[in-house]
C-alpha positions in Angstrom: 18.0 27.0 -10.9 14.6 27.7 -9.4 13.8 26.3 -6.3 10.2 25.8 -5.2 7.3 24.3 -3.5 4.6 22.7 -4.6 1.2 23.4 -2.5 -1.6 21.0 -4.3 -4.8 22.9 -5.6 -3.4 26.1 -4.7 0.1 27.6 -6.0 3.8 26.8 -6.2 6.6 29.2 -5.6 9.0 30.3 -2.5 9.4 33.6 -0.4 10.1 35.8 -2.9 7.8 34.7 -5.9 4.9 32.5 -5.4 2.0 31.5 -8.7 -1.1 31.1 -7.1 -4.3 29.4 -8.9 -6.8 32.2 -9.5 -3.7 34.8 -9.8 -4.6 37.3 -12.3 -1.9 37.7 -15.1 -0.6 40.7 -14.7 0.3 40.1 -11.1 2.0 36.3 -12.3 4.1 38.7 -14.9 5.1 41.2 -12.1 6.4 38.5 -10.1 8.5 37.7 -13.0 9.7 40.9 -13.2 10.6 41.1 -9.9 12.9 37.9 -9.6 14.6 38.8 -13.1 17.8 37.9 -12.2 16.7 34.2 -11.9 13.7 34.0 -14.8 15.7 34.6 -17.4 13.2 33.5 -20.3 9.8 33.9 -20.8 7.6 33.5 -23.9 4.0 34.7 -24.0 1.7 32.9 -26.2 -1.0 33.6 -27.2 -3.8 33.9 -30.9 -3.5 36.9 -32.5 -6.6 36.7 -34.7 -8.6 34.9 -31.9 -7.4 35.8 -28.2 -10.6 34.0 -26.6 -10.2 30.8 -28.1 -7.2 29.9 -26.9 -5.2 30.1 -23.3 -3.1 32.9 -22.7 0.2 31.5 -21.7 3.3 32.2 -20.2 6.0 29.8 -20.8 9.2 30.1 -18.7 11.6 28.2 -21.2 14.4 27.9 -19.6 12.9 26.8 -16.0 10.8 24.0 -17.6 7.3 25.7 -16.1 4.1 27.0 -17.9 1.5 29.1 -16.8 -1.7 28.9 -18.4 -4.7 31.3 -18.0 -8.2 31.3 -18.5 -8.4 33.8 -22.1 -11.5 35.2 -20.4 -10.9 36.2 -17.1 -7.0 36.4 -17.2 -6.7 34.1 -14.3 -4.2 31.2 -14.0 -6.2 28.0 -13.7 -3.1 25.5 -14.3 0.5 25.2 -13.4 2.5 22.7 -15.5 6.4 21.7 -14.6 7.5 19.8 -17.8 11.2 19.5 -17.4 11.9 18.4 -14.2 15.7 18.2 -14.9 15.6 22.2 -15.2 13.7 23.0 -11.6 14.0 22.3 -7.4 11.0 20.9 -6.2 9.6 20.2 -2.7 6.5 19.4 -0.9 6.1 19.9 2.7 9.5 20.5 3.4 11.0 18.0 1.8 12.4 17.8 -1.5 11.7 15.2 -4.5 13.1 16.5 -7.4 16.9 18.4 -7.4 20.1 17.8 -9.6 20.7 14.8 -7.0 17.6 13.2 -6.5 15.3 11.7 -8.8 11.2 12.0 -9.2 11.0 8.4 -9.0 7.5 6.6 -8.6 9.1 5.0 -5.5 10.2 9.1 -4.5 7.0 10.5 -4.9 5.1 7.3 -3.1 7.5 8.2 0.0 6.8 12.0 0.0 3.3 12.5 -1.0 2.0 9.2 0.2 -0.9 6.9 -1.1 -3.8 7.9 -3.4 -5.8 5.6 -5.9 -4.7 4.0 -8.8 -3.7 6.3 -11.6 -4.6 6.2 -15.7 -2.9 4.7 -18.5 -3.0 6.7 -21.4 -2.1 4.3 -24.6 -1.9 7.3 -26.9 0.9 8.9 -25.2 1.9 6.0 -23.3 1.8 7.6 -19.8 1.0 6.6 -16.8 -1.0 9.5 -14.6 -1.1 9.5 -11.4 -3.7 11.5 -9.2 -3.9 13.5 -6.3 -6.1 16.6 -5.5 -5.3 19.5 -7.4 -2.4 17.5 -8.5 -1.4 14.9 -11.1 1.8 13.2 -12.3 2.7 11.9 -16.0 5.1 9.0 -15.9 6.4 7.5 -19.7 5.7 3.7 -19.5 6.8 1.3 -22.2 3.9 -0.2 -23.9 4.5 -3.8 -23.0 3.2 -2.4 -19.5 0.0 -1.7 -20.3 -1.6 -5.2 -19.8 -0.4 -5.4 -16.1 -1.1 -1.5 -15.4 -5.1 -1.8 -13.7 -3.6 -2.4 -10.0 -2.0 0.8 -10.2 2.0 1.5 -10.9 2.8 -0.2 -7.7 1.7 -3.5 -9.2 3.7 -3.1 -11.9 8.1 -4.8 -11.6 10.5 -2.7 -12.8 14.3 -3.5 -13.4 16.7 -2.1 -11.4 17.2 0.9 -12.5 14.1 1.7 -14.8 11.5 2.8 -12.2 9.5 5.5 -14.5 10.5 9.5 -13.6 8.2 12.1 -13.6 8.0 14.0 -17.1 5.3 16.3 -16.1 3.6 17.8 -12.9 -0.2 19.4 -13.2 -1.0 21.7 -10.4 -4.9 22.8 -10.7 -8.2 23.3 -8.7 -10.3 20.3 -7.9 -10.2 16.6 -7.8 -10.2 16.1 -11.5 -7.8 17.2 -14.0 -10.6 17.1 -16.8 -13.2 18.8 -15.3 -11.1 21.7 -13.6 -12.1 25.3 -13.0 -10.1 28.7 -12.3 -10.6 29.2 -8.9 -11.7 32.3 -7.2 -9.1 35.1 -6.6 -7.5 34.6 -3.3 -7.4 37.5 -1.1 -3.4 37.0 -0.8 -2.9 37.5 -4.0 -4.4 41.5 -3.7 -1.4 42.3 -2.8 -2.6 45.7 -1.2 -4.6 46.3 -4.3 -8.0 46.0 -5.7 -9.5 43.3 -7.8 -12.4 44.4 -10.1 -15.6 42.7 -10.0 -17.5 44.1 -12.8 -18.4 47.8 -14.4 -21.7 48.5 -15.7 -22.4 51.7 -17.3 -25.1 53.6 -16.6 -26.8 54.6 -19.8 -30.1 57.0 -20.2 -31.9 54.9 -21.9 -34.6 57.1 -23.8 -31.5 58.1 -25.4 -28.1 55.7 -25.1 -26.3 58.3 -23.7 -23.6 57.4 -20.8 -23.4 59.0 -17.7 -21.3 57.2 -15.0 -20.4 54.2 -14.0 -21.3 51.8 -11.4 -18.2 50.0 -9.8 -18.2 46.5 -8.0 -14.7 45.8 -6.9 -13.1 43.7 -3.7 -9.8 44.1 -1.5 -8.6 41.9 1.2 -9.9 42.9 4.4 -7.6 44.5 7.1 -7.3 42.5 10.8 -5.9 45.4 12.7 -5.5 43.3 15.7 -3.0 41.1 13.0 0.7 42.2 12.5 0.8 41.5 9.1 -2.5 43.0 6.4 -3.0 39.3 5.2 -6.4 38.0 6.3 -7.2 36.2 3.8 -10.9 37.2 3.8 -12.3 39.7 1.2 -14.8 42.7 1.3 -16.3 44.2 -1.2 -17.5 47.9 -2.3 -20.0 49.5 -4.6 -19.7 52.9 -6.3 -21.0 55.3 -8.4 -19.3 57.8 -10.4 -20.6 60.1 -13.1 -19.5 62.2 -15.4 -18.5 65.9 -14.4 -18.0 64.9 -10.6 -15.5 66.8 -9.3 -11.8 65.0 -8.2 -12.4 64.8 -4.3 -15.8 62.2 -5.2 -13.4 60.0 -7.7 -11.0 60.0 -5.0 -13.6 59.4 -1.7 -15.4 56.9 -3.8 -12.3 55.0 -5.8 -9.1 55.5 -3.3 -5.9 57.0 -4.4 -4.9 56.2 -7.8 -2.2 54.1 -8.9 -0.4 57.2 -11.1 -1.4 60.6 -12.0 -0.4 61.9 -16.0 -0.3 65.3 -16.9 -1.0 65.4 -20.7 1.1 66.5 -22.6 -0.8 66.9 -26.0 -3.9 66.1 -27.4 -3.9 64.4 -30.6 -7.3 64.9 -31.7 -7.1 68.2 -30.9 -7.6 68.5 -35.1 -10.7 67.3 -34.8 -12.3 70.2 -32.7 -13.7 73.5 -34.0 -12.3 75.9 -35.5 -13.1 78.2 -32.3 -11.8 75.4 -30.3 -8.2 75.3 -32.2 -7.9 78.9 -32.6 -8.3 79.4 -28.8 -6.1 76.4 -28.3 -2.9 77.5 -30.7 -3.4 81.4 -29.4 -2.8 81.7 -26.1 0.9 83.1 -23.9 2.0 80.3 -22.5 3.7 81.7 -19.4 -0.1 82.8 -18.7 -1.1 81.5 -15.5 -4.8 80.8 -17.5 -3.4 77.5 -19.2 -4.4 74.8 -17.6 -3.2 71.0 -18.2 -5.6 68.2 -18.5 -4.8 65.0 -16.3 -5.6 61.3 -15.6 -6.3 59.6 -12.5 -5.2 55.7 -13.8 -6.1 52.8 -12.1 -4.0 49.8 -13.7 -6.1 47.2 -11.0 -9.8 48.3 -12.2 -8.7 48.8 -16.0 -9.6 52.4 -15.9 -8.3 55.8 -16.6 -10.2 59.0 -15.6 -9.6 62.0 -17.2 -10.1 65.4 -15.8 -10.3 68.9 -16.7 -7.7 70.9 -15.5 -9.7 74.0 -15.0 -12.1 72.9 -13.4 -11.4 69.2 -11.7 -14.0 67.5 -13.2 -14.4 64.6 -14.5 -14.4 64.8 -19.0 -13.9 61.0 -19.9 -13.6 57.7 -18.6 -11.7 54.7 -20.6 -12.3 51.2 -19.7 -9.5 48.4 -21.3 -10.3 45.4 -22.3 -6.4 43.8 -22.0 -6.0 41.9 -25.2 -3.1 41.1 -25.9 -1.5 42.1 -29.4 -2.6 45.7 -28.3 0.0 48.3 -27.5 -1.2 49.0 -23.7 -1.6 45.0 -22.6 -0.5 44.3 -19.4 -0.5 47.7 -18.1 -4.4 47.2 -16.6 -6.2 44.7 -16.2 -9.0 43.4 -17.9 -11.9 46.0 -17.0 -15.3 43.7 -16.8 -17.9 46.2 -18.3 -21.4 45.8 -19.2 -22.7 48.4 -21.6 -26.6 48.1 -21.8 -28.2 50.0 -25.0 -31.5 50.2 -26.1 -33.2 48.6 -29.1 -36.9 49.9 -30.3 -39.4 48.4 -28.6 -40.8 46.2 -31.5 -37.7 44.3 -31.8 -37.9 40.5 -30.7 -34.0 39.2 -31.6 -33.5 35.8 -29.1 -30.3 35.0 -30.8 -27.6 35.4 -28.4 -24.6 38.5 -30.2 -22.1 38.2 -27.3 -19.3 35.4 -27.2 -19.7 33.2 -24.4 -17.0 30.6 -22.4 -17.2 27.7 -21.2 -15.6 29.3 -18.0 -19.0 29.9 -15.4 -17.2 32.4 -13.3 -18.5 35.3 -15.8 -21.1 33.1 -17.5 -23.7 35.9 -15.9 -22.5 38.9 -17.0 -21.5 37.6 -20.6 -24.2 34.8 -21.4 -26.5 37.5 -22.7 -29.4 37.7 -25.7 -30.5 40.7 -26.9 -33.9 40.5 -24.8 -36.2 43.2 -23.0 -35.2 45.6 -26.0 -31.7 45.6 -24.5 -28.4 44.8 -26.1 -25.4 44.0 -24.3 -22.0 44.9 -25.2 -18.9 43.0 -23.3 -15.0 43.0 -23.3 -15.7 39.6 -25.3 -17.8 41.6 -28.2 -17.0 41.2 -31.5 -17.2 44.7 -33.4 -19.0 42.8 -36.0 -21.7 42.2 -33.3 -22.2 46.0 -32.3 -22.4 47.1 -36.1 -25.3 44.2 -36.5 -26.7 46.4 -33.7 -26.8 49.7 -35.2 -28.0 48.4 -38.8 -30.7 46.6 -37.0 -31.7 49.6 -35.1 -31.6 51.9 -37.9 -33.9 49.5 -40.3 -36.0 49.5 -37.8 -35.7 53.1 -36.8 -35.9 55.6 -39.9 -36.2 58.4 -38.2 -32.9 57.6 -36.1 -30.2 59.8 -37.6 -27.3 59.1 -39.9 -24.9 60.4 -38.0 -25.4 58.2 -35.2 -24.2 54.7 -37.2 -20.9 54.6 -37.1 -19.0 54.7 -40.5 -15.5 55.5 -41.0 -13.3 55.0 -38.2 -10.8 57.2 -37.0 -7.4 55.7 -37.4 -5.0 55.3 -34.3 -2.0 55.1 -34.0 0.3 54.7 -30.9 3.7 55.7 -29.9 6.1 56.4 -27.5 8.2 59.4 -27.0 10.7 56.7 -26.4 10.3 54.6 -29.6 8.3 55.7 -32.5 7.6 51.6 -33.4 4.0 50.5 -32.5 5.0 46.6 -33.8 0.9 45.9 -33.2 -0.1 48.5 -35.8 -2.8 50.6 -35.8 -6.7 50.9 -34.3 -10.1 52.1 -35.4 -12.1 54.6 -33.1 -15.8 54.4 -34.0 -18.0 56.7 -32.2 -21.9 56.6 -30.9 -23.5 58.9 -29.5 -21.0 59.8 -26.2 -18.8 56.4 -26.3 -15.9 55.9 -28.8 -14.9 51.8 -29.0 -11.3 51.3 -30.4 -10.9 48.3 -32.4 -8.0 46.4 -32.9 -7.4 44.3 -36.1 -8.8 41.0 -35.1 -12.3 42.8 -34.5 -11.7 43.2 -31.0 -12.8 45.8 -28.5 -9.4 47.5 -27.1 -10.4 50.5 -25.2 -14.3 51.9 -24.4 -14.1 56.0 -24.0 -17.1 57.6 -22.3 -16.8 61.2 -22.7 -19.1 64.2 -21.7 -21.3 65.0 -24.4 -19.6 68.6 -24.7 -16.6 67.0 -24.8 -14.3 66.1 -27.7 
């Protein structure tokens, strides 16, 4: 049986796994992972055909507590305990809820103390009561409800029918209905990085990439402190383009997380003739055969690939994080802005890029095609991109042919370990020097930005 604390408007957990509001999912699922032996099941749920319109959610079945995420920004806005009989709880040291004690009204008046009169809900005949960043449901019999506007404590129970908790609510703010994700905390890092956004720098007399300009934060470091937890933030700016060499990735970005040596190239078929010949004729003891490699970094959603030869930089791939795709939860959600250029007689006003009622990325996502610019997200709809390029090239006949993307390239992925990809395959449409793969549901997966020479 789990055994926790609850710490109101901010996170509930123990010393060796602790959910904090603003967490971002892939560090509440490594938590998990690390305290297996106790988490035993958990459930992810989440829409398939739609993964913005609903939470992303982790249920942990058999310890009666949800986590629920924000669909946009993959940060956990709400904590909900709904089987109290399954779960420890305590709050400032002392307990309120174990297989002896009892979340009484009475219990949790003693140990979280007074706070104004809660809400009857005659639907679902609860009683809620409030705190901040903190609510309680309590089932109350119907024949209650007259005598209920005092508060619970008005209300004269039988011996041995004061109302238990059926549900805890841990969020941000004072009011359950109008709560937001909080900001990441800095002790939640980790030691790691937490992207702030991507924008990619495009020419724009001709939409062509070339680099990318990279907002991210870390916790600051108190050397005078003996632990690294400061729980203040700083935050960086860089540039990187395409063709740098490996020491600027590295001076600019850090250390990666993992370097992979590839081991093939699967759209190797789809180079020149020259290319393959060159590639399938060579003596591979020669000390001339070089191996590509990636520089990955899972906390920025971002792989870089490099030329072996030469140590420069030959694609960068941004992930979007959705889940129902076979990479999710291996990055985390890369927050790109891709800015391309419409003629300059175009006037469209109406907004092409899904918005959320979350504000935290309203900014970067609430966006028209205005100034002769359109703006392509992680929340983009592939429907939305195509309506760009027949737009462009109605109003553009001179603009090439082979510049709209038509058929796709089909992907699929596997393992050497298991040849099953249960997601099924993507579509890799390319423009100009970016290649989007497209799941199923219309979806961006992954954004490749490769040097034009490059295949």
């Amino acid at each position: 049986m789990l055994d926790f604390e609850i710490i109101p408007e901010f996170a509930l957990g123990n010393a060796d796994c602790k959910f904090l509001l603003g967490m971002l999912f892939n560090q509440a699922v490594y938590f998990i992972q690390d305290n297996c032996l106790n988490i035993k099941a958990v459930q992810i749920l989440y829409s398939d055909l739609a993964p913005l319109s609903m939470d992303l959610v982790v249920n942990m079945s058999e310890d009666g507590v949800r986590l629920i995420f924000d669909s946009y920004t993959q940060r956990l806005k709400l904590i909900e305990i709904y089987n109290l009989q399954k779960i420890k709880l305590k709050y400032s040291g002392k307990y309120f809820c174990t297989t002896e004690i009892k979340p009484t009204l009475e219990k949790i008046d003693n140990v979280f103390g007074p706070t104004l009169p809660g809400i009857y809900d005659p639907n679902q005949q609860l009683f809620v009561l409030n705190f901040r960043g903190l609510s309680f449901s309590f089932p109350i019999e119907s024949h209650f409800q007259p005598n209920y506007s005092n508060g619970m404590g008005s209300l004269q129970f039988l011996e041995g029918q004061t109302p238990i908790v059926s549900k805890i609510c841990i969020y941000s703010g004072d009011d359950f209905d109008n709560m937001k994700c909080p900001p990441i905390s800095p002790i939640s890092f980790e030691g790691g990085s937490y992207l702030e956004k991507i924008d990619v720098l495009i020419k724009q007399d001709n939409n062509t990439a070339y680099g990318l300009k990279i907002v991210y934060s870390t916790e600051a470091f108190d050397p005078i402190s003996t632990t690294s937890h400061s729980n203040e933030k700083i935050t960086f700016e860089r540039h990187i383009y395409l063709d740098d060499p490996s020491q600027n990735i590295h001076s600019s970005l850090g250390q990666a997380d993992k370097i992979f040596y590839k081991g093939e190239d699967k759209m190797e078929i789809h180079k020149q003739t020259t290319s393959n010949l060159q590639a399938h004729c060579y003596n591979p003891y020669s000390a001339s055969v070089y191996t590509d490699y990636f520089y990955n970094y899972f906390d920025l959603g971002l792989d870089i690939l490099f030329d072996g030869e030469h140590n420069r930089v030959k694609k960068f791939i941004l992930h979007t994080n959705y889940p129902g795709h076979y990479d999710f939860n291996i990055y985390n959600r890369a927050h790109f802005d891709i800015p391309l250029n419409l003629t300059a007689d175009q006037n469209i006003s109406q907004p092409l890029i899904t918005t959320s009622d979350d504000k935290s990325f309203s900014n970067d996502r609430d966006k028209s095609v205005t100034d002769g610019i359109f703006h392509i997200d992680p929340f983009s709809k592939w429907d939305e991109i195509k309506e760009f390029f027949s737009r462009k090239s109605s109003n553009d006949p001179s603009r090439r042919t082979d510049e709209i993307p038509d058929k796709p390239v089909v992907l699929n992925r596997t393992s050497s370990v298991n040849s099953v990809n249960p997601f099924g395959s993507t579509y890799c449409y390319a423009f100009k020097n970016i290649i989007f793969e497209i799941m199923p549901n219309n979806h961006i997966s992954t954004v490749t930005i490769f040097c034009p020479t490059t295949t």
